[in-house]
C-alpha angles and dihedrals in degrees: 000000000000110000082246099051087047096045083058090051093051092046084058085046108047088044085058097047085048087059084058095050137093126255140032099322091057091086098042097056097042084060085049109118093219081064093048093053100037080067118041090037094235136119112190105198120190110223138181106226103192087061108111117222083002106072114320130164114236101223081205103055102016085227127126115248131203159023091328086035099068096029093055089065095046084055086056090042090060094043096051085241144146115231117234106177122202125198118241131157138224081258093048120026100089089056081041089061103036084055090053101237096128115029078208147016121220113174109114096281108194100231106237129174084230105054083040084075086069109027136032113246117220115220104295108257098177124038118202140160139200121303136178128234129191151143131280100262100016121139097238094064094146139025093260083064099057114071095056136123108278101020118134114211114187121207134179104262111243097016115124083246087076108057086044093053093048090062100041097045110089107164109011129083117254110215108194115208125211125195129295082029111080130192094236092060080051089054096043096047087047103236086109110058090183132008119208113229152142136271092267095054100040090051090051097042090050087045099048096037129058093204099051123105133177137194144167149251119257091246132020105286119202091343100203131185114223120225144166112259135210145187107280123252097050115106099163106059083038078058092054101040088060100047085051086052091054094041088054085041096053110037086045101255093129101047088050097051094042078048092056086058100037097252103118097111078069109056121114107246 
């Protein structure tokens, strides 16, 4: 066992022998969700499943695919637990996590001052900004086509690439699209011309079409890390999720996963 692996184990295992303790920590860390986990053998781990080269689910196989995919079992590797994923969305799963039907989120959450008022944001493990994807022959086929008059431009309801897009279009229409809709079917049936993404989606939809296309801004635009979330309150298992982001980090998991999915010019060194 690496001196990582085993420092994770002993911080289960410490949070376990302070439930037993005397004093004022002894409640807290008995509603830490590290404790509750630690019990019943179970991590429940809210997904997108919609999310290419994140955590997307393969129609062809059922089965999750991606980055958050495999880290999220070695997450339940190190806990001695056993993975339930539940299916949340970019709309829902803040509401999904305050209502404590995921103890985390790993789908690739852009980290925002404004969704950290609600959730608690793990250390950031990839880093994106904002790409564009099209069609061959499309009209939009550069960023100096995309802010006109008549141009549709499709973006994931509820992604922190929404609320950016709506300030800094000023003459083109934003289309927001909610599951099951994607912004690829929007693409494909033309009703979108352009669809605003990040580096993983962008990769995957150019991969798996042949008509797709992306490029990028002239400058960085909305440059976002991209963490694990949890409920807020709970320090401990915070505590935990970040020491399992800097063992990954350290005895090269993440960069072989992110390898796996071609995301690897994205991870955070």
């Amino acid at each position: 066992m690496s001196l990582f692996r085993r420092a994770l184990t002993l911080a289960a295992a410490a949070a376990a022998l302070l439930v037993a303790a005397p004093g004022s920590g002894s409640a807290q860390q008995a509603q830490s969700r590290l404790f509750e986990i630690t019990q019943s053998k179970k991590l429940k781990v809210c997904v997108f499943p919609l999310y290419y080269a994140i955590s997307f689910r393969n129609p062809r196989t059922g089965q999750l695919e991606g980055i958050d995919a495999d880290l999220s079992k070695e997450l339940a590797k190190e806990l001695g637990a056993e993975i339930e994923y539940v299916d949340t969305s970019f709309g829902t799963f803040i509401a999904d996590l305050q209502a404590n039907k995921c103890h985390i989120g790993m789908f690739g959450v852009g980290a925002t001052l404004r969704r950290a008022q609600a959730v608690e944001f793990s250390k950031p493990y990839l880093l994106t900004s904002i790409y564009a994807v099209t069609r061959r022959g499309s009209r939009v086929q550069s960023w100096a086509d995309v802010d006109k008059q008549g141009v549709r431009v499709a973006v994931s309801l509820g992604s922190y690439i929404e609320p950016f897009m709506q300030r800094y279009l000023k003459n083109a229409t934003l289309v927001s699209i909610a599951p099951p809709a994607t912004r690829e079917a929007e693409l494909v049936a033309r009703r979108a011309d352009v669809i605003m993404t990040d580096f993983p989606t962008a990769i995957k939809v150019t991969d798996e079409f042949d008509w797709a296309v992306f490029f990028t801004p002239p400058e960085p635009l909305a440059v976002t890390p991209y963490s694990y979330v949890i409920p807020q309150g709970d320090q401990i298992w915070l505590n935990y999720v970040n020491l399992f982001i800097d063992t990954i980090r350290l005895d090269g998991r993440l960069m072989e996963a992110a390898k796996r999915h071609k995301l690897d010019p994205i991870v955070v060194r």
